[in-house]
N, C-alpha and C positions, 0 to 999 in steps of 0.2 A: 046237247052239244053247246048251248048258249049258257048253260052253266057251267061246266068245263071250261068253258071259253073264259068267263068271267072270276075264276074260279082261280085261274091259271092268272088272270092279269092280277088279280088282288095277292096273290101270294107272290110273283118276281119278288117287291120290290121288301119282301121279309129276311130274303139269303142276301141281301147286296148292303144292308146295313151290318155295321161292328158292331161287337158286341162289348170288347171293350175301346176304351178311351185312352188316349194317349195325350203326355202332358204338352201342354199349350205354350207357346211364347207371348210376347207381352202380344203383338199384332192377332192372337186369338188365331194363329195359322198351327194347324197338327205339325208336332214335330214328331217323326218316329227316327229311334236308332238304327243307325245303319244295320246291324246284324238283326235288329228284329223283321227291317224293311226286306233282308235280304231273304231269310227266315220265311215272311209274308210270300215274298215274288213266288219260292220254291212249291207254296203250299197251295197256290194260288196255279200255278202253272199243273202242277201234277193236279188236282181237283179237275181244273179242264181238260185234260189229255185223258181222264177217268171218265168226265161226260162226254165227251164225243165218241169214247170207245163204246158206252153203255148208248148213246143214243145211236149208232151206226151198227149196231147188233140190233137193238127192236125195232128200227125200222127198214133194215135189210137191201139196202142201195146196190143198184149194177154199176160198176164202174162208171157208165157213161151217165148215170143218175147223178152222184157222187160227183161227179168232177162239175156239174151243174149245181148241184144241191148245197153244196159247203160253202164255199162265196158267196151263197147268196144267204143263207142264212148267220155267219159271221157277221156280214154288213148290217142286216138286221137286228140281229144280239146286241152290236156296238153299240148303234143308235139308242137301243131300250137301256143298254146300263149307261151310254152318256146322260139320257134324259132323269133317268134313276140318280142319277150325281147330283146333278142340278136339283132335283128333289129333294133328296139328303142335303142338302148343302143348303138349302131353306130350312129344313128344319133344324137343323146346326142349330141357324139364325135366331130361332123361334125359342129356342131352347135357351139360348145363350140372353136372348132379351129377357126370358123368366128369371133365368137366374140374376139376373143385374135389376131385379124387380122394376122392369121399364113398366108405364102406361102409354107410350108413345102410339099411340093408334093407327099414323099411320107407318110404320116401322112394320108394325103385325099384317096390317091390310096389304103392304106390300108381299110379305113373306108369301101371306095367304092366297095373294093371286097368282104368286111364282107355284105355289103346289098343287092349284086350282088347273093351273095353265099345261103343267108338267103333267097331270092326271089325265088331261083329254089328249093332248100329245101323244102319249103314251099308248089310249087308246086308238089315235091315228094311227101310231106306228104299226100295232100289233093287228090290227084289220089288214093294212097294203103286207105285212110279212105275210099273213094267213093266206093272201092272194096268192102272193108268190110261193109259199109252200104246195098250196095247193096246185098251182098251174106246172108245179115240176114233180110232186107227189103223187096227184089226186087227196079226194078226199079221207079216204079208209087209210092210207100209211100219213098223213097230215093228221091225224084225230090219235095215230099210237105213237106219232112226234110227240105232240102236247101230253098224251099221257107218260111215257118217258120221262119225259123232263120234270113233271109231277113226282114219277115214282123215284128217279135220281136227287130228286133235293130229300125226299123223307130218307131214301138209306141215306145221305149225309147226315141227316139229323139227329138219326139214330146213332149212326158210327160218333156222331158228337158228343153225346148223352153217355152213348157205352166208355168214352174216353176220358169223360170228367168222372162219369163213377169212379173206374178205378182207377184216376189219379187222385179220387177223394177217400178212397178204402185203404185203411188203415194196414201198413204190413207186416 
């Protein structure tokens, strides 16, 4: 369970990073086009309305579970992708000082303690949610939660893999 556990913290923070980049303005702030932004939101919302169907099917909620169990896990989720921004958002930093070939030391030291800070964070967070899944789950539908959510980012990953293929296949 303590690899699962561990397992599942180590990979969040792999579906919450872009994979492409979008071009910069001079202040080093992402600009995205309004239709790709809008583009995003849509894919971004239907993806989630797909995980919560697919986790609300394997772990099989009574209404009066569900009406306890969704608020409290939303709140949790936000918290891990807020603290997950902040993460990203150092390495941004980290990246962005490589490329301007900084040695500025303490520029990195700082980055480093922000991803340092955000990593045990992170594990705070996800301990007190474990808490609370379990005190409205138990432990046996808490442990097919986190598998869930394990096996919903591999078929994203797949359906991802399957989508570039064949927009790379010749027709």
């Amino acid at each position: 369970m303590k690899r699962f556990f561990i397992s599942l913290l180590l990979l969040t923070p792999c579906f919450l990073l872009q994979a492409q980049e979008f071009p910069c303005d001079h202040l080093h702030t992402v600009v995205i086009p309004a239709d790709q932004l809008q583009d995003r939101t849509l894919h971004q919302d239907e993806t989630e309305s797909r995980r919560i169907a697919y986790l609300a099917t394997s772990i099989t909620l009574t209404p009066v579970e569900a009406a306890r169990f969704w608020p409290v896990y939303n709140e949790w989720n936000k918290k891990i992708n807020d603290n997950m921004r902040a993460r990203n958002a150092a390495l941004r930093q980290i990246r962005q000082l490589s490329r301007s070939g900084s040695t500025d030391e303490k520029a990195y030291a700082q980055q480093n303690k922000i991803l340092m800070d955000g990593a045990a964070e992170e594990a705070r967070i996800m301990a007190e949610a474990h808490q609370a899944y379990t005190s409205i789950l138990g432990a046996i539908r808490t442990a097919k939660l986190y598998a869930a959510e394990v096996q919903f980012r591999s078929m994203l990953i797949r359906e991802l893999r399957q989508n570039q293929e064949d927009a790379n296949t010749p027709k």
